[in-house]
C-alpha positions as a Markdown table, in Angstrom:
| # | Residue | x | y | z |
|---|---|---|---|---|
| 1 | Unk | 37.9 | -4.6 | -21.4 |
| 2 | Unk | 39.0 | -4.1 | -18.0 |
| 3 | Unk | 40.3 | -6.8 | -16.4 |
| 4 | Unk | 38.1 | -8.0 | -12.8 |
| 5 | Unk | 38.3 | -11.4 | -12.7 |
| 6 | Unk | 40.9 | -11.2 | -9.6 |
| 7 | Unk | 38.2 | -8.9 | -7.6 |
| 8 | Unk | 36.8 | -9.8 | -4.5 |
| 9 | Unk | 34.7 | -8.6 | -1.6 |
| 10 | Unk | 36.8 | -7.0 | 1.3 |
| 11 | Unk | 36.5 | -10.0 | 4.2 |
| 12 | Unk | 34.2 | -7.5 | 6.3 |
| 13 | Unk | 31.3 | -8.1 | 4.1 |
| 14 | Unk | 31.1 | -11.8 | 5.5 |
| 15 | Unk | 29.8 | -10.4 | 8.7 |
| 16 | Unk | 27.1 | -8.5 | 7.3 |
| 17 | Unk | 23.2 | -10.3 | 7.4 |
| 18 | Unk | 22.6 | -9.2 | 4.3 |
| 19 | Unk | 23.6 | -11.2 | 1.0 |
| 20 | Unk | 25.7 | -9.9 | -1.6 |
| 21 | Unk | 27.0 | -10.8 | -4.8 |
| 22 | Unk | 29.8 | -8.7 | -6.8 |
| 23 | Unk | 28.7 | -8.8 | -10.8 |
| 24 | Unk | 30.8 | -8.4 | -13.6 |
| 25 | Unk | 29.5 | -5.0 | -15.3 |
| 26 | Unk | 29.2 | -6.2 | -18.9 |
| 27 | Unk | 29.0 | -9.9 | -18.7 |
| 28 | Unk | 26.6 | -10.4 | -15.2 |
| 29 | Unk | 29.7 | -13.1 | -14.2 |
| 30 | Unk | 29.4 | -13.9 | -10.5 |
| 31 | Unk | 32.7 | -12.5 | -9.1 |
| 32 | Unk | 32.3 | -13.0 | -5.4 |
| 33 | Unk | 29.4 | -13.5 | -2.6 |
| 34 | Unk | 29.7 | -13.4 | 1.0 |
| 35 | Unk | 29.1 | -16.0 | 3.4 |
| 36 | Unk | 25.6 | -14.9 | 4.5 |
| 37 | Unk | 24.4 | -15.3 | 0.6 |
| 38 | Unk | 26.1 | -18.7 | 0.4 |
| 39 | Unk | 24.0 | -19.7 | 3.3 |
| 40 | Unk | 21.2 | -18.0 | 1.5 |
| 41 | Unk | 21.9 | -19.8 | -2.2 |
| 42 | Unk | 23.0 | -23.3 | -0.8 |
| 43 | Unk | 26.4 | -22.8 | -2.5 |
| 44 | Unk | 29.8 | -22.1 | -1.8 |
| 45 | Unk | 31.5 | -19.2 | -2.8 |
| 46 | Unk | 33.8 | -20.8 | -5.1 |
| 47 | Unk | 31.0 | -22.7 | -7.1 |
| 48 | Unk | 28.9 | -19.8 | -7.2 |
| 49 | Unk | 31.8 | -18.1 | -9.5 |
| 50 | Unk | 31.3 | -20.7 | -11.9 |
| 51 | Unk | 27.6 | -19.8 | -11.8 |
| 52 | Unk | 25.6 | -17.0 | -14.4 |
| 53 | Unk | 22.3 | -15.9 | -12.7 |
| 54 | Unk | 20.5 | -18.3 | -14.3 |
| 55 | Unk | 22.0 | -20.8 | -13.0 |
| 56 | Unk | 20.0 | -20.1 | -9.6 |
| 57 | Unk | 17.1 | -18.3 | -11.1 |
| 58 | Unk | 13.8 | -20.3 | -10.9 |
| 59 | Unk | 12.3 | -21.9 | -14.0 |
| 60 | Unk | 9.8 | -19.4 | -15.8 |
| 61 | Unk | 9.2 | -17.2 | -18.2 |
| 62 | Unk | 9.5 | -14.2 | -15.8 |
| 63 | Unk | 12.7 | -14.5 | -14.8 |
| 64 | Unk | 15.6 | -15.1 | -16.7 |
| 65 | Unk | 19.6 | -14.7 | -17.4 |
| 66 | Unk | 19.1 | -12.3 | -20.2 |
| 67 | Unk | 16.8 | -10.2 | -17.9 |
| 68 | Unk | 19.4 | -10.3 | -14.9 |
| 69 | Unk | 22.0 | -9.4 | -17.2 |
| 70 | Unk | 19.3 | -6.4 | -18.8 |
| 71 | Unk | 19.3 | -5.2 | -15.0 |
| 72 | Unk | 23.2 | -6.1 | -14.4 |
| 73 | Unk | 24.2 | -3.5 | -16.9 |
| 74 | Unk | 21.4 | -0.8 | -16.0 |
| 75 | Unk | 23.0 | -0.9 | -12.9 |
| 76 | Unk | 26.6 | -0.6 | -14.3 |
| 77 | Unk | 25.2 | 2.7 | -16.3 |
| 78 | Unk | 24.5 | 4.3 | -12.8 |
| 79 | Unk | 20.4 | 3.4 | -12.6 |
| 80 | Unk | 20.3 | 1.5 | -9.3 |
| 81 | Unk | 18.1 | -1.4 | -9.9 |
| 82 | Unk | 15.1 | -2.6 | -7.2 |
| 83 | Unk | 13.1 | -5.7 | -8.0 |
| 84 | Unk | 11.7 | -9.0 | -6.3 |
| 85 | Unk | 13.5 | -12.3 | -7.9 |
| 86 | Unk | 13.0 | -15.8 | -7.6 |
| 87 | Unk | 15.9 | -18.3 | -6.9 |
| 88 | Unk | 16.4 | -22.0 | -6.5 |
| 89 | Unk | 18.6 | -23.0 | -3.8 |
| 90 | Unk | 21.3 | -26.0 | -4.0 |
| 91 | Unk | 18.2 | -28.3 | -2.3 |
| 92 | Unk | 15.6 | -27.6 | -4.9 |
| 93 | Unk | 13.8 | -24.7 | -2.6 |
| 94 | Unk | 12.3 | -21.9 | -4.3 |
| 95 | Unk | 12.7 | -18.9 | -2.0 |
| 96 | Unk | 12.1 | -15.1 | -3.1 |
| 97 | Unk | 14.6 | -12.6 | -2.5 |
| 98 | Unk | 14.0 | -8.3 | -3.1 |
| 99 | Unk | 17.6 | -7.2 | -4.8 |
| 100 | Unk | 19.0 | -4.3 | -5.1 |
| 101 | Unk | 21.6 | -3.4 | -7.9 |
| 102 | Unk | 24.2 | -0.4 | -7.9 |
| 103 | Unk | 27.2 | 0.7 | -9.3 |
| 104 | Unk | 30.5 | 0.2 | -6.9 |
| 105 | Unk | 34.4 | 0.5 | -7.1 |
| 106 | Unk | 35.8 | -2.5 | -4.2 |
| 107 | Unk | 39.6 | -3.0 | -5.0 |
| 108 | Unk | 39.7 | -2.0 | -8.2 |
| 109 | Unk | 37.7 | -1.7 | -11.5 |
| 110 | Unk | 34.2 | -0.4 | -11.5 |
| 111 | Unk | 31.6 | -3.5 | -10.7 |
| 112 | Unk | 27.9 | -4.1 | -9.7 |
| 113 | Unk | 27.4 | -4.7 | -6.1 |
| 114 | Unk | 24.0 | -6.8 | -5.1 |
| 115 | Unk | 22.4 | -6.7 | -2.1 |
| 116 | Unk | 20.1 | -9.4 | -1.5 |
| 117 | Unk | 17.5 | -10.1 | 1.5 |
| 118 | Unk | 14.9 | -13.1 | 1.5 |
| 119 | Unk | 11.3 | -11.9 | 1.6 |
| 120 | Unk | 9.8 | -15.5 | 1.3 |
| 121 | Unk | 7.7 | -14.9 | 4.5 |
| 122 | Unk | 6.6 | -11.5 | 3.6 |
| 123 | Unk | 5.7 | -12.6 | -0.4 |
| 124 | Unk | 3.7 | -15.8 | 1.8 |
| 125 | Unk | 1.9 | -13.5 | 3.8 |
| 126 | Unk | 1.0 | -10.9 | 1.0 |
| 127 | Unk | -0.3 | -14.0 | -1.0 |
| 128 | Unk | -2.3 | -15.2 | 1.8 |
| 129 | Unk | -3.5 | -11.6 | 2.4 |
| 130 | Unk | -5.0 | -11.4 | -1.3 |
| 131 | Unk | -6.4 | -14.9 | -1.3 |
| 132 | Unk | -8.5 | -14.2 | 1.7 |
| 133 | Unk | -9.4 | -10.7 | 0.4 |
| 134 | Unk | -10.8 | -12.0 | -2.9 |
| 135 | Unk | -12.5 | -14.8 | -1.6 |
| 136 | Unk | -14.0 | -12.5 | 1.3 |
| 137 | Unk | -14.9 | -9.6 | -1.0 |
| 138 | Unk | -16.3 | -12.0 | -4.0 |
| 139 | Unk | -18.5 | -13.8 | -1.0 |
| 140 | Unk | -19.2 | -10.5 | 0.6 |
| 141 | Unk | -20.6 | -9.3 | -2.5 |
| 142 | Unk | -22.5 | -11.5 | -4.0 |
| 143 | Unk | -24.5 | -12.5 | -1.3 |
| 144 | Unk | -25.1 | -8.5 | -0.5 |
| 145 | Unk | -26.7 | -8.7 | -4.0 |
| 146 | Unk | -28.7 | -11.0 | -3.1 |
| 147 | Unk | -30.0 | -9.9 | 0.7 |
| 148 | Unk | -30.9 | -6.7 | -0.7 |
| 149 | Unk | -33.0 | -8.1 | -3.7 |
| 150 | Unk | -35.0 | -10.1 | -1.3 |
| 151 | Unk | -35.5 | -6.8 | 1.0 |
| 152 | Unk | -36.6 | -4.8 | -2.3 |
| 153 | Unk | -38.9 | -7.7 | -2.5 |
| 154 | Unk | -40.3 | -7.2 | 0.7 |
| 155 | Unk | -40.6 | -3.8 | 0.9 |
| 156 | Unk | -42.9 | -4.0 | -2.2 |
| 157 | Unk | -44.8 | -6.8 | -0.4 |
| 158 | Unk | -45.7 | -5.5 | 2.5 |
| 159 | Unk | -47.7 | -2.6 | 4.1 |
| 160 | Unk | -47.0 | -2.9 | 7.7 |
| 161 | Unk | -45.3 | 0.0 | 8.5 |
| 162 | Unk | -43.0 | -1.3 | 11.3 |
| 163 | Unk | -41.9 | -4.5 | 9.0 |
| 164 | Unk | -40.9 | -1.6 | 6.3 |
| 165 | Unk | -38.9 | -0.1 | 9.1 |
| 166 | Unk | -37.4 | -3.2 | 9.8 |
| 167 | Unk | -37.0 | -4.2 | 6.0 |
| 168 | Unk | -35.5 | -0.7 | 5.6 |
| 169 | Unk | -32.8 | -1.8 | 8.1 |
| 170 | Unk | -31.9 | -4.6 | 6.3 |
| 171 | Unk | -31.4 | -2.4 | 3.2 |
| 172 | Unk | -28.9 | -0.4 | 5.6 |
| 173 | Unk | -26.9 | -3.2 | 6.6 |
| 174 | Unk | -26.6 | -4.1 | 3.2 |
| 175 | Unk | -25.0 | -1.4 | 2.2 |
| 176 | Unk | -22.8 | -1.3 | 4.9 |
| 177 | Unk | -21.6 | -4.9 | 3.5 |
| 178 | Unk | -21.2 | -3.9 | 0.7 |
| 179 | Unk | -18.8 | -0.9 | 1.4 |
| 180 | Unk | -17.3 | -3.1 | 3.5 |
| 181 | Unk | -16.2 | -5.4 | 0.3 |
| 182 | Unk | -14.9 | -2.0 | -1.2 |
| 183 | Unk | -12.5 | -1.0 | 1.6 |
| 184 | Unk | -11.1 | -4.9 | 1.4 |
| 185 | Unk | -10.7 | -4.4 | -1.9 |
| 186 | Unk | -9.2 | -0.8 | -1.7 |
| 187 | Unk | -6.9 | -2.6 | 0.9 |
| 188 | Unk | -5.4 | -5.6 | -1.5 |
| 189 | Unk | -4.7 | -2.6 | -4.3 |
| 190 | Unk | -2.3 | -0.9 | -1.6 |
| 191 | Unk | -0.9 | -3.7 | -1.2 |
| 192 | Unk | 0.1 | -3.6 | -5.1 |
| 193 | Unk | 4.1 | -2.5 | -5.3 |
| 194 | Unk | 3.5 | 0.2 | -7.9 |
| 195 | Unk | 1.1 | 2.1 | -5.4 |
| 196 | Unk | 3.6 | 2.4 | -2.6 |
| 197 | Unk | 6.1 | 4.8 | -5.0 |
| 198 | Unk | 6.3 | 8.5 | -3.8 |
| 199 | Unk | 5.6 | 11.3 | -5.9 |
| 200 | Unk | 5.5 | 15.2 | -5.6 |
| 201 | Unk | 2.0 | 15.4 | -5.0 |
| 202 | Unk | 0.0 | 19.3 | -4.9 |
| 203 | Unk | -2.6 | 19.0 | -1.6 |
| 204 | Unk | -5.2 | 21.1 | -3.6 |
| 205 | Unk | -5.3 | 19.5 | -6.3 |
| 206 | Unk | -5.7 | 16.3 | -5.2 |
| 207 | Unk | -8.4 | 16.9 | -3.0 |
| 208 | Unk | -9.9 | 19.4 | -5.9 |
| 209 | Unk | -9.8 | 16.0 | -7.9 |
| 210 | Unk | -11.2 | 14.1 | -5.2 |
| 211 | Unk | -14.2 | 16.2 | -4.0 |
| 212 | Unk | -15.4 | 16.1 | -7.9 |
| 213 | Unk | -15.7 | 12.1 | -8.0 |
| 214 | Unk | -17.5 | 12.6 | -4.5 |
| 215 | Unk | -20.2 | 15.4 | -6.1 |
| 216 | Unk | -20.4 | 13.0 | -9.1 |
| 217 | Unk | -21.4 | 9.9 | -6.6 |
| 218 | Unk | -23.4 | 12.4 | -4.6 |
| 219 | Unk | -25.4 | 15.2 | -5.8 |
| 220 | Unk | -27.3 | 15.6 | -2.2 |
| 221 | Unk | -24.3 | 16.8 | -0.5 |
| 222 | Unk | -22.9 | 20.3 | -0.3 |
| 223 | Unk | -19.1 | 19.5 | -0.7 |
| 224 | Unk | -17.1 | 23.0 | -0.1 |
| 225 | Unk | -13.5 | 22.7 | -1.2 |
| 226 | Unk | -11.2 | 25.8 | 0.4 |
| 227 | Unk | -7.6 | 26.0 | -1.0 |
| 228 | Unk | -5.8 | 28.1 | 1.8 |
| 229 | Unk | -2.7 | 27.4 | 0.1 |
| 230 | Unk | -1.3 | 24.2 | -1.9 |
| 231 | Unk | 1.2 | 22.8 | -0.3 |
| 232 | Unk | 3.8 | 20.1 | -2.4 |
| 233 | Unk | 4.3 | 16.6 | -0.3 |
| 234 | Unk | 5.8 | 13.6 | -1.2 |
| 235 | Unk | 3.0 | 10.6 | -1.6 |
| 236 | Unk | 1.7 | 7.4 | -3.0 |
| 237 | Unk | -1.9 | 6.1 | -4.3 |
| 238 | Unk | -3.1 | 5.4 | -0.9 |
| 239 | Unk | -3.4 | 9.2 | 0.0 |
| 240 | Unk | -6.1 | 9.5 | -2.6 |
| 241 | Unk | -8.1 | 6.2 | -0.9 |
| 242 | Unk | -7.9 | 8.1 | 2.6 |
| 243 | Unk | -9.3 | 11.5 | 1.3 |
| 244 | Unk | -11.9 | 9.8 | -0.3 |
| 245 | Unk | -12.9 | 7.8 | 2.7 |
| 246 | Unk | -13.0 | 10.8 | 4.7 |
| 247 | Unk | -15.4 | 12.4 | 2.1 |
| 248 | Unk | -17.7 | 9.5 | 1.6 |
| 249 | Unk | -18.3 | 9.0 | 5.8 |
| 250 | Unk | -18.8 | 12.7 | 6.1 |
| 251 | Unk | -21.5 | 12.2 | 3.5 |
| 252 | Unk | -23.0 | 8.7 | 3.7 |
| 253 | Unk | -22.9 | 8.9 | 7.8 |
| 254 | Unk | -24.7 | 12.4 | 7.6 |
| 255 | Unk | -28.3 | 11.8 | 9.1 |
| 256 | Unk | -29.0 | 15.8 | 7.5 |
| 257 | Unk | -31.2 | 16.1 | 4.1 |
| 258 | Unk | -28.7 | 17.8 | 3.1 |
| 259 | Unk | -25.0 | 16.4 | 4.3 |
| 260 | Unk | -22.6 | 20.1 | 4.3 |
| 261 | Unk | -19.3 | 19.2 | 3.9 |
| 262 | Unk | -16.3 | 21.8 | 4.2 |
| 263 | Unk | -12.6 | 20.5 | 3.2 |
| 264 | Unk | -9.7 | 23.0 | 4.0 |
| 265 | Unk | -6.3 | 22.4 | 2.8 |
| 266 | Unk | -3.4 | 24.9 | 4.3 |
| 267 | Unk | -0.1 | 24.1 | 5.8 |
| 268 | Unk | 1.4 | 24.6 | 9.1 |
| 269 | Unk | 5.3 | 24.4 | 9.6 |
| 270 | Unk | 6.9 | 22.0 | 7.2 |
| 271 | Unk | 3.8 | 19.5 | 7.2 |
| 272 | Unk | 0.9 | 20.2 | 4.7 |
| 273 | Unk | -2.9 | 19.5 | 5.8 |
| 274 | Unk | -6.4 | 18.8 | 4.9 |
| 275 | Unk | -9.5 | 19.0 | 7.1 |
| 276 | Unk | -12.1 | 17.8 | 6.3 |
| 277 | Unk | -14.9 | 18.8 | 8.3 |
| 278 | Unk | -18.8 | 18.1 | 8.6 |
| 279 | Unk | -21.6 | 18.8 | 10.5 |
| 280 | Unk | -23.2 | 15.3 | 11.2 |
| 281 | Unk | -23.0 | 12.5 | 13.6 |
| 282 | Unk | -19.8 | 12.8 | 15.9 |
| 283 | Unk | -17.8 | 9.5 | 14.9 |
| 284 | Unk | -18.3 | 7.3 | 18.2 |
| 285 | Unk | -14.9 | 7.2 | 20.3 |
| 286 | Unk | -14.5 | 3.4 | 20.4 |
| 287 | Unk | -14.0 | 3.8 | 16.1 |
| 288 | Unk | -11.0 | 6.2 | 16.6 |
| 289 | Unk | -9.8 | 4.6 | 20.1 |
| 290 | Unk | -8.9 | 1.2 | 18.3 |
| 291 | Unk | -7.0 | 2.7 | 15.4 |
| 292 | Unk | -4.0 | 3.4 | 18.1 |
| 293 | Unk | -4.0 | 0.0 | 19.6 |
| 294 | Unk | -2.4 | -3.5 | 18.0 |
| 295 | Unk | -4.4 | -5.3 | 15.8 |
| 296 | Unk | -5.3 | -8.7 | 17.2 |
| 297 | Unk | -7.5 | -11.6 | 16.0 |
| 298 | Unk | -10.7 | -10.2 | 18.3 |
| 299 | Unk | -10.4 | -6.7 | 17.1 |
| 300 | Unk | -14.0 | -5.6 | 16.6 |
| 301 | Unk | -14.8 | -3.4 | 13.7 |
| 302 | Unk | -17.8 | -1.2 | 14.1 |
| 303 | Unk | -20.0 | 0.7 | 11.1 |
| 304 | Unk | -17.2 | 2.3 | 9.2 |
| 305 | Unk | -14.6 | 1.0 | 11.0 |
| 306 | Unk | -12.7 | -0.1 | 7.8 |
| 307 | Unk | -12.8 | 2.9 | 6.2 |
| 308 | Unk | -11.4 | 4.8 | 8.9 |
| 309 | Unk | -8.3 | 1.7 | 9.3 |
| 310 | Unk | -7.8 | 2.6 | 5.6 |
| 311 | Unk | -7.1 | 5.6 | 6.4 |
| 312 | Unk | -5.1 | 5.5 | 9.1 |
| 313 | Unk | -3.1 | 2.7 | 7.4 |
| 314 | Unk | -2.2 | 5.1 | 4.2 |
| 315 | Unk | -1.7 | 8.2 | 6.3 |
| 316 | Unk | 1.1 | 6.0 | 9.2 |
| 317 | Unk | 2.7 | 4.8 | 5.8 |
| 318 | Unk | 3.6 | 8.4 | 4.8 |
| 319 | Unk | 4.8 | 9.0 | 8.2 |
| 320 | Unk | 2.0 | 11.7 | 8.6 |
| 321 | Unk | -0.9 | 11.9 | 11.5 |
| 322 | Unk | -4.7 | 11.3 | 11.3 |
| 323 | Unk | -6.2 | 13.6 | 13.9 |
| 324 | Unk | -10.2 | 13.0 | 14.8 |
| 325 | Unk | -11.9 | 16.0 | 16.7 |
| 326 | Unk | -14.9 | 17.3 | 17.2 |
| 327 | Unk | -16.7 | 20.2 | 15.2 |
| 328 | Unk | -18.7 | 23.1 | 16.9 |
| 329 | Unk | -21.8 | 22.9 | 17.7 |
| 330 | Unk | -21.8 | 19.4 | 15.4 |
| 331 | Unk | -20.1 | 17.0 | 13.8 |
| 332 | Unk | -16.2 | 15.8 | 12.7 |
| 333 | Unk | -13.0 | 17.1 | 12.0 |
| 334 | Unk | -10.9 | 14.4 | 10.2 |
| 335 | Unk | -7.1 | 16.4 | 10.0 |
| 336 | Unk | -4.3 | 14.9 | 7.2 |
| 337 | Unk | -1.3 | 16.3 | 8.7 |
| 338 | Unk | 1.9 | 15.2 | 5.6 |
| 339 | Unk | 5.4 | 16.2 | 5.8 |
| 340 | Unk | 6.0 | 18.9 | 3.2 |
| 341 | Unk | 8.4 | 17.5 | 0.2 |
| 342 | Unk | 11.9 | 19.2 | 0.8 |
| 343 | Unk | 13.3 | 18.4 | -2.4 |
């Protein structure tokens, strides 16, 4: 076995604001941090060489040496290594650091370099995020249940014809509610870390894919899928979420018998794009306006509003455009416009 117990970090890594730890390749020993991870850890450098992973890893069954050492020697193999961790510092506090593991040569012998940032406000924010989306879709729900049994109830009661107007618009907002509790929840699964990964992704035939769980939901529209040409981008999950809102408002926002929906995909140069395009209500300018401005605590949401911040949240996060415009004589033009995958 190679010898590394004499390796160290080169002195420049100590002014870096980013933690890092050399590893032994085979044994996951702790052969030198710099000074912005002792301040992260709570230890010195020189105790922190007498110290396995473990030794800082917070108590559970999800963490553990044998699985830092599992990661330490993937990493040594040449498969760089991403993954949240939990550590206890010297003073007892549990913080939450994202590592990343990779194969380096730094004065001599190949060794695994880690680099470490603390994402304890980030993880404290995401789990605040999800505790106020389940509680607010759970709540949302259940009482949408029970507003529109008690309009069905109603309805069936009465024979006043402007009360059944008004009992119809209860149904309405009802609905609205209730697709309001499905956007929060389409929300807190983006949020999940596994649908944020990139993949070679075919336009057409995820849209093709799309449009058939819309027909499936609803038979009344006329849903036209054009496949100009199929251009390859690079995406995650939340592409899927944004076509699909832009299909269901084309067809649940339609005030037609029949809602006609057209959805072209093409390219232009070196971005990919879908339009999808109907011929009902134009989308009022104060829902598209507010998409482009910061989100503050008295941002109002209007109708579909939260749809349409789904979509513009997935569509930013791929570092593409969301384009609203009008359609001649009537209705929307909602244009994806993705950088094309170059790889």
């Amino acid at each position: 076995m190679t010898d590394t117990s004499t390796t160290r970090l080169p002195r420049i890594f100590d002014d870096l604001q980013v933690g890092t730890i050399l590893h032994e390749p085979k044994t996951g020993d702790i052969l030198d941090v710099n000074t912005r991870l002792e301040e992260l850890y709570g230890y010195s450098r020189s105790k922190l060489r007498e110290m396995e992973v473990g030794d800082v890893t917070a108590t559970s069954r999800r963490f553990s040496q044998e699985e830092a050492l599992r990661r330490i020697q993937a990493a040594a193999d040449g498969e760089e290594q991403v993954f949240e961790w939990q550590i206890e510092r010297a003073n007892g506090e549990l913080v939450w650091i994202r590592v990343c593991l990779s194969r380096a040569t730094i004065n001599g012998p190949p060794c695994v370099l880690a680099e470490i940032r603390d994402i304890t406000e980030y993880k404290a924010r995401e789990r605040r995020l999800r505790l106020l989306s389940r509680v607010v879709r759970h709540n949302l729900r259940n009482e949408t249940n029970v507003l529109m049994g008690y309009a069905e109830r109603l309805k069936s009661a009465i024979e006043d014809e402007t009360l059944e107007e008004e009992v119809e618009t209860i149904s309405e907002i009802a609905t609205e509610i209730g697709t309001l509790s499905d956007s929060i929840r389409q929300v807190e699964e983006i949020a999940e870390p596994d649908a944020t990964e990139r993949s070679p992704t075919d336009l057409g035939d995820l849209v093709k894919e799309t449009a058939a769980e819309i027909r499936s939901q609803h038979p009344e529209a006329e849903l036209t899928v054009d496949i100009r040409s199929n251009p390859s981008v690079n995406v995650d999950r939340g592409l899927r979420y944004a076509v699909k809102h832009a299909l269901e408002n084309a067809t649940v926002h339609n005030d037609r018998e029949t809602p006609i929906i057209t959805v072209v995909v093409t390219e232009t140069t070196d971005r990919g794009e879908i339009r999808v395009i109907d011929t009902g209500p134009a989308i009022p300018d104060v829902e598209t306006t507010v998409l482009k401005e910061p989100v503050t605590a008295s941002t109002t949401y209007h109708g579909s509003g939260i749809g349409l911040w789904v979509m513009q949240w997935c569509v930013d996060a791929l570092g593409g455009e969301l384009v609203f415009e009008e359609n001649d004589p009537r209705g929307n033009v909602v244009r994806f416009l993705l950088p094309e995958n170059t790889q």
